[in-house]
C-alpha positions in Angstrom: 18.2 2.0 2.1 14.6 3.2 2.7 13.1 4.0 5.6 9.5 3.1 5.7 7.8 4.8 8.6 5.4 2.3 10.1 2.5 4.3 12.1 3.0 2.0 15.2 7.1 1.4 15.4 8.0 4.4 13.7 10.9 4.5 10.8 12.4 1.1 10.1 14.7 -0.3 7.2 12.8 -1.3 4.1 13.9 -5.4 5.1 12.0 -5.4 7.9 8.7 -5.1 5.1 6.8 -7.2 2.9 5.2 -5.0 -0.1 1.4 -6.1 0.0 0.3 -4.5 -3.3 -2.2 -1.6 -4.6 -4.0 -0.2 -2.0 -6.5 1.2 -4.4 -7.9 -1.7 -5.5 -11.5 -2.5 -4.8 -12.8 -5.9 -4.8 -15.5 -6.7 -6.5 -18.3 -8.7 -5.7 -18.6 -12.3 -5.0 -21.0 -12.7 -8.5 -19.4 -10.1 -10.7 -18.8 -11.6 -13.7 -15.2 -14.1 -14.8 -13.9 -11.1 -16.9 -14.5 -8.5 -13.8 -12.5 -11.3 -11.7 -9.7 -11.7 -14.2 -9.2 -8.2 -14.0 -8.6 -7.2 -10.7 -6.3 -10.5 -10.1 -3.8 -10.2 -12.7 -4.2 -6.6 -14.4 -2.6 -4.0 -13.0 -1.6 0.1 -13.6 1.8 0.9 -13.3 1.4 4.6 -11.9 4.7 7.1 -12.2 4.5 9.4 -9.2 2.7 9.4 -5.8 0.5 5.9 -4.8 -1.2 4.2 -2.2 0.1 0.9 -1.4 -0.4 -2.0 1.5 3.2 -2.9 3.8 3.6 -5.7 6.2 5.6 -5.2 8.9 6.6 -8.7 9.4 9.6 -7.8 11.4 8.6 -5.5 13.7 4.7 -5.1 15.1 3.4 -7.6 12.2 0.6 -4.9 11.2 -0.9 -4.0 7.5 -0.9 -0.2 6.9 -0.5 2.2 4.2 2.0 3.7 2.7 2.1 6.8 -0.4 5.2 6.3 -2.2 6.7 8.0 -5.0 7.0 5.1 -7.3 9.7 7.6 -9.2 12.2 8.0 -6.7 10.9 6.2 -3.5 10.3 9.0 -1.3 7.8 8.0 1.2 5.3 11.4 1.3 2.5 9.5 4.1 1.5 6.6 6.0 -1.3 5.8 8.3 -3.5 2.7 9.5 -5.2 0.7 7.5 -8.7 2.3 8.9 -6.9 6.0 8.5 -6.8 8.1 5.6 -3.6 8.7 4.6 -2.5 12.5 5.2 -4.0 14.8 2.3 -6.7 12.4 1.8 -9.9 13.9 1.3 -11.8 10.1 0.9 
């Protein structure tokens, strides 16, 4: 079991979650070109080690925030708000 700790509830079981994907991803703009599109829909890193990701809390507060999780064993090392850095952030 993982324990994600969400900043409003606290720790909670991992069920109570819904992974929203790479929070590192920037959008680009509305007239960048098909290719730039194409890219940031369906290519995608997969990072070994610490990174930023979006969680739903579906079950609890039904809030977005962000969690850094080892992506090698799980550990979760931060989470904050969405409109918080996480901790060691210097962004």
């Amino acid at each position: 079991m993982m324990l994600i700790p969400c900043p409003w509830c606290g720790p909670r079981n991992q069920i109570e979650f819904s992974y929203g994907g790479d929070a590192t991803l920037k959008r680009p703009a509305a007239k960048a070109p098909e290719a730039t599109w194409c890219d940031y829909v369906y290519l995608r890193d997969n990072p070994c080690g610490p990174h930023d990701e979006l969680w739903f809390h579906g079950a609890g507060c039904r809030s977005w925030f962000k969690v850094r999780r080892d992506t090698r064993t799980h550990d979760i090392l931060a989470s904050a708000r969405i409109d918080e850095p996480l901790a060691g952030d210097s962004r």
